[in-house]
C-alpha positions as CSV (number, residue, x, y, z in Angstrom):
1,X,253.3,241.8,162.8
2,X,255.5,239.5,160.2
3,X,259.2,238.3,161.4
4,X,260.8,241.3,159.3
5,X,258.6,244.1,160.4
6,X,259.3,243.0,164.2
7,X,262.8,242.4,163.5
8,X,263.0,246.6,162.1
9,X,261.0,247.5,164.8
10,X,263.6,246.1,167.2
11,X,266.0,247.8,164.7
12,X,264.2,251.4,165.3
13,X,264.0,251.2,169.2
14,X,268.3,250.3,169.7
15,X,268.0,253.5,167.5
16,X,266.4,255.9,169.6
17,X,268.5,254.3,172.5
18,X,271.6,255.3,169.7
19,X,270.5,259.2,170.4
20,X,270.7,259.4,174.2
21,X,274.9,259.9,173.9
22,X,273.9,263.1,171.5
23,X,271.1,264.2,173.5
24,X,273.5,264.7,176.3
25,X,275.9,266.5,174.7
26,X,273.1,269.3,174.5
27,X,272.4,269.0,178.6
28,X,274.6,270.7,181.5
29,X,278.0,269.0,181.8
30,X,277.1,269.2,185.7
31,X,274.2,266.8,185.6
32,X,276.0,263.3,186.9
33,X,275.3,260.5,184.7
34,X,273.4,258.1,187.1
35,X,271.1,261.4,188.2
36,X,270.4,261.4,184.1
37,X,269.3,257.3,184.1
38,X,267.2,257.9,186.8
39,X,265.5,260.7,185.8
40,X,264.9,259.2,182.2
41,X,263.7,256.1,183.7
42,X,261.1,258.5,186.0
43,X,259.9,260.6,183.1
44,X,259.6,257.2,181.1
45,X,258.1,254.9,183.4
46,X,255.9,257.1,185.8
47,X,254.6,259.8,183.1
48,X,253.2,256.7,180.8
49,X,252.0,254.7,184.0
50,X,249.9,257.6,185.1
51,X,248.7,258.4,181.3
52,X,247.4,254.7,181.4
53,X,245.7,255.2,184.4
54,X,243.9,258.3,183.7
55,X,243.0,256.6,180.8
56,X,241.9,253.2,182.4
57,X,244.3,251.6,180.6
58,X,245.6,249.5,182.2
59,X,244.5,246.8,185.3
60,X,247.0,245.0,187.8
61,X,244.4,242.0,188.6
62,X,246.0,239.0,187.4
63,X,249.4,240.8,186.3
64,X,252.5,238.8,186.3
65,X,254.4,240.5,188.4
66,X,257.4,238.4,189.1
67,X,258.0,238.6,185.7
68,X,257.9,241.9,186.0
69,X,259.7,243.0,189.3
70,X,262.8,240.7,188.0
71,X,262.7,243.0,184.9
72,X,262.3,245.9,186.4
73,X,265.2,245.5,188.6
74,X,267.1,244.2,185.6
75,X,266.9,247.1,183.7
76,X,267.7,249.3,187.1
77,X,270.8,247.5,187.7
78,X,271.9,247.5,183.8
79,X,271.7,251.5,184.1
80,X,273.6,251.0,187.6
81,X,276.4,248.9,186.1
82,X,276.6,250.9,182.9
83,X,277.4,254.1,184.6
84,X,279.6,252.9,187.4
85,X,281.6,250.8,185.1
86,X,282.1,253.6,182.4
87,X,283.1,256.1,185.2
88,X,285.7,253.4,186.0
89,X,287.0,252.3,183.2
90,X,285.9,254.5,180.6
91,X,283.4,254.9,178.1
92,X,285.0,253.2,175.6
93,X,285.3,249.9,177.6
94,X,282.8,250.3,179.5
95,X,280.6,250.4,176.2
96,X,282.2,247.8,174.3
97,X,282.1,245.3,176.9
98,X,278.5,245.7,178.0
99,X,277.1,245.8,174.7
100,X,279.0,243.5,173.1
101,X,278.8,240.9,176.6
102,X,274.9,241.1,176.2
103,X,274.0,239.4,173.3
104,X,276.9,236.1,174.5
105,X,274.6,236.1,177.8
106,X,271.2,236.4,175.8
107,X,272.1,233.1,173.8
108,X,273.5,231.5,177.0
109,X,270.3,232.2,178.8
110,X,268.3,230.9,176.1
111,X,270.2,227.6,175.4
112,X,270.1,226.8,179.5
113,X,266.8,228.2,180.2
114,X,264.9,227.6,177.3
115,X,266.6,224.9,175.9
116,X,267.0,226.7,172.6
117,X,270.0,226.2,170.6
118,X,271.4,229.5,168.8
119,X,270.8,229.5,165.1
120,X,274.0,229.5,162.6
121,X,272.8,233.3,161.2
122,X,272.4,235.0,164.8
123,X,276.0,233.5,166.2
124,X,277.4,234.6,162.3
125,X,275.4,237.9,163.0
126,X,276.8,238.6,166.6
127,X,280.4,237.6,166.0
128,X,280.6,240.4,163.0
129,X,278.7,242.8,165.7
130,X,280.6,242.4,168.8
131,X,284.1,242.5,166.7
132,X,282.7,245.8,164.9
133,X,281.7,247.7,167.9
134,X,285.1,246.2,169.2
135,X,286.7,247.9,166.2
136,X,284.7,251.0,166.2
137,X,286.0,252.2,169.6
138,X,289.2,251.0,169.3
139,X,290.5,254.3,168.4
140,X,289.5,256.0,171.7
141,X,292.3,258.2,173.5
142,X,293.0,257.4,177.0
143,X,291.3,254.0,177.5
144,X,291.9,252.5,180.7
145,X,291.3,248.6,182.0
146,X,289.9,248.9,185.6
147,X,289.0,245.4,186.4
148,X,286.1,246.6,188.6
149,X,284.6,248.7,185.7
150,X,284.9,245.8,183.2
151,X,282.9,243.2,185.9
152,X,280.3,245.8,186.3
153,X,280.3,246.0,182.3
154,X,280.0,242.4,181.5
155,X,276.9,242.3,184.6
156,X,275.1,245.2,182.7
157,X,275.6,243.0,179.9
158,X,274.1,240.3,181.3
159,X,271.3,242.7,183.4
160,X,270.0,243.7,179.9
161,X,270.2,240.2,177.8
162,X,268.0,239.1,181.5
163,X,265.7,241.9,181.4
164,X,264.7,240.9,177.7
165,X,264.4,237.5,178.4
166,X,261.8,238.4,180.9
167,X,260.1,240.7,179.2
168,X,259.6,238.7,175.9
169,X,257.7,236.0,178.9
170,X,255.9,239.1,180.2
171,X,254.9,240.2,176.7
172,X,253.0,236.9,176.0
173,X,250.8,238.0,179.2
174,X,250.2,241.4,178.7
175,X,250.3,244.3,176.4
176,X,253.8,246.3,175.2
177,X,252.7,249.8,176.7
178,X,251.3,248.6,180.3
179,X,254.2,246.2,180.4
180,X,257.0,249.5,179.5
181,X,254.7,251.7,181.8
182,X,255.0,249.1,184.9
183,X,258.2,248.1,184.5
184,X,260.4,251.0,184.4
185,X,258.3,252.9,187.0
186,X,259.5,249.5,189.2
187,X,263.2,250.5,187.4
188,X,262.4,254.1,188.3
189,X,261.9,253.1,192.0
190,X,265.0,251.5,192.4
191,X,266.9,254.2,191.1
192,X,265.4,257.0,192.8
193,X,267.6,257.6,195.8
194,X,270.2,258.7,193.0
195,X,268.7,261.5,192.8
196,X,269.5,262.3,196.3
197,X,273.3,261.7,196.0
198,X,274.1,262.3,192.6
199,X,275.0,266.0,191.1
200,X,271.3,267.4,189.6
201,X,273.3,270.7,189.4
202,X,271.5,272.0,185.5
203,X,269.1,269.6,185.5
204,X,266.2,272.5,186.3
205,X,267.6,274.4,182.9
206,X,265.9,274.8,179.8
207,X,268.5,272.5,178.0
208,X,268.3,269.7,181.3
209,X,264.4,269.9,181.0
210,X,264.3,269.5,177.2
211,X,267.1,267.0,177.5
212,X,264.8,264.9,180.0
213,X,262.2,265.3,178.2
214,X,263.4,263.8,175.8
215,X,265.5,261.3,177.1
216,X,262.2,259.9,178.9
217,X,259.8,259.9,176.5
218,X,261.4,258.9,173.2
219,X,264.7,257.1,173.8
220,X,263.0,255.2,176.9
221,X,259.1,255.1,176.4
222,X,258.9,255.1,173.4
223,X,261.6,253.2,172.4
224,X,261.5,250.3,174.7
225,X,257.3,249.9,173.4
226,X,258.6,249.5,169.7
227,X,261.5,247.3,171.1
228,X,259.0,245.4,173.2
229,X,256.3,245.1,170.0
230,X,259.6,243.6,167.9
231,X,260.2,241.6,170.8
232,X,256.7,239.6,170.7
233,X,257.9,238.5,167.6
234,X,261.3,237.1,167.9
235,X,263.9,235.6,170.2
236,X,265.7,237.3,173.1
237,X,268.9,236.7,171.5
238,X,268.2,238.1,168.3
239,X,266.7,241.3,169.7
240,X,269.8,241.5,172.1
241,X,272.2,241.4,169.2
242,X,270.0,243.9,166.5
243,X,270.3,246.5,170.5
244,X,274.1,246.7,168.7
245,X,272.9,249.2,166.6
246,X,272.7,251.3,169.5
247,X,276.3,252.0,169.6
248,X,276.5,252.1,165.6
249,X,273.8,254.8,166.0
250,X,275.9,256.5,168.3
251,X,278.7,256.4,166.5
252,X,277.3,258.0,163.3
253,X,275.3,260.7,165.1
254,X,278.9,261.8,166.8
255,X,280.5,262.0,163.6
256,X,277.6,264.0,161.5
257,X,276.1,266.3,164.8
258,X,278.5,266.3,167.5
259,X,281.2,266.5,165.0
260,X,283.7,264.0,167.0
261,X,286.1,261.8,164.3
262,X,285.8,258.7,163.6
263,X,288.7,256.9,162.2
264,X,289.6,254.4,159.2
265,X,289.2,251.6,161.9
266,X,286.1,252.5,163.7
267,X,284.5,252.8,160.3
268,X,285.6,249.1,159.2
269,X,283.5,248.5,162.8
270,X,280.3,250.5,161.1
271,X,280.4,248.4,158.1
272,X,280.6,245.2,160.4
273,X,277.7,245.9,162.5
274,X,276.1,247.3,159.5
275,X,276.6,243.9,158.4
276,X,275.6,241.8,161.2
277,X,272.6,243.5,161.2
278,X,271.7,243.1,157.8
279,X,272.3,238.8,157.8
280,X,270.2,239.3,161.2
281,X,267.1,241.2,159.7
282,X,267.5,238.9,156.4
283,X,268.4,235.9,157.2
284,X,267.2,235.4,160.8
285,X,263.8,236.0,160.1
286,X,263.7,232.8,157.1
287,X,266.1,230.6,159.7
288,X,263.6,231.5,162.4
289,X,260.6,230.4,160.0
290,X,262.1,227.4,158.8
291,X,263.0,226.2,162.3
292,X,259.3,226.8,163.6
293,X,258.0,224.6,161.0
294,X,260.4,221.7,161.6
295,X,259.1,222.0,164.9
296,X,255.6,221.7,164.3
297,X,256.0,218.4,162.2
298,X,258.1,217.4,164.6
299,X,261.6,217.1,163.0
């Protein structure tokens, strides 16, 4: 897979994750948020794992799994944090600060872990992201600053730029799909008891089970193996700050299905991430290119 193919693959899996907001609009209002992430990450994770093993698929001898584990409960604590801190502080915070936090951590994490200095088109890209998705839910009614909900927003910022970090070192082990399969069924785990003290009132409805379905399979399996095949391909960072264009997805699905308005404002924030996006996809991959050849002839 070339740079640009793996950087719109990336592209296509924040996406998918863009259509979960709609999705739920569709579902029982009585089906609590954190019983949806769990049950999403149980249809994802445990419905592929078993598909790979009737198949034979897939073999746990010589798996990385500390890799794994600390990704797995990465991504269960991002869907934690996310869905505590938006019932605290709403989703408009709640959103703005955990997606726009995770791509600042992601390029943290790779400067102190990896040593590897952010290039000048991702920190260009990012800063006309974060301030778009800034922008585009700055027009929200009835925001409210709870200074729990914005510290469990910035750590499911920081839960998702680790879980990609980890699973770009798990990808260079394994395959995408066994990697998805294992890890969110570790995700799934964790999150589990929620079922048991969370409202599932609906979720047994022809709109909860579709909803489910659906949520599970392609805005979580199937997303997160596209993300994870981009992912192979490019750095942490970069991926973390193309998962923007979850929000922008969002955004534009509310305005043409759910029929919510967006105003003159939010859409400057479109055209911004829109933008970051587009340097990121175009320019990255050359910077990216360039920077692995230096390396090799050891400039």
């Amino acid at each position: 897979m070339s740079k640009k193919l793996a950087y719109v693959a990336v592209l296509i899996g924040a996406i998918l994750w863009g259509t979960t907001g709609t999705a739920q609009t569709f579902m029982p209002s009585t089906i609590a948020p954190l019983t949806i992430a769990s049950t999403r990450l149980a249809v994802g994770g445990f419905t592929l794992l078993l598909a790979l093993l009737l198949m034979k698929k897939i073999s746990v001898r010589g798996w990385p799994w500390k890799l794994t584990i600390i990704a797995g409960l990465a991504m269960a604590l991002f869907q934690f944090c996310f869905f505590s801190s938006v019932r605290l502080t709403g989703v408009a915070i709640g959103t703005v600060v955990a997606i726009g936090s995770a791509p600042i951590f992601s390029g943290i994490l790779e400067w102190v872990l990896l040593k590897k200095k952010p290039t000048k088109n991702w920190m260009i890209a990012t800063v006309l992201s974060i301030v778009g998705c800034i922008l585009l839910f700055s027009d929200k009614e009835g925001m409210v600053v709870n200074p729990l909900g914005v510290v469990l927003s910035l750590g499911a910022g920081l839960m998702f730029a680790v879980y990609t970090l980890f699973n770009k070192k798990m990808l260079k082990q394994v395959d995408a799909v066994p990697a998805v399969a294992i890890t969110f069924s570790i995700s799934a785990a964790v999150l589990l008891p929620f079922l048991f003290t969370s409202s599932k009132e609906g979720i047994l409805t022809v709109p909860g089970i579709v909803g489910t379905l659906y949520l599970g399979i392609a805005a979580t399996s199937i997303a997160y193996i596209i993300f994870s095949f981009g992912l192979q391909r490019i750095s942490s960072s970069s991926a973390v700050t193309l998962s923007l264009a979850e929000p922008l997805t969002a955004a534009v699905l509310s305005f043409f299905v759910v029929g919510e308005r967006l105003a003159f404002v939010s859409w400057i924030g479109v055209a911004l991430l829109l933008g970051g996006i587009v340097v990121l996809t175009f320019g990255g991959s050359k910077e990216e290119k360039e920077m692995e050849m230096k390396a090799e002839i050891g400039m």
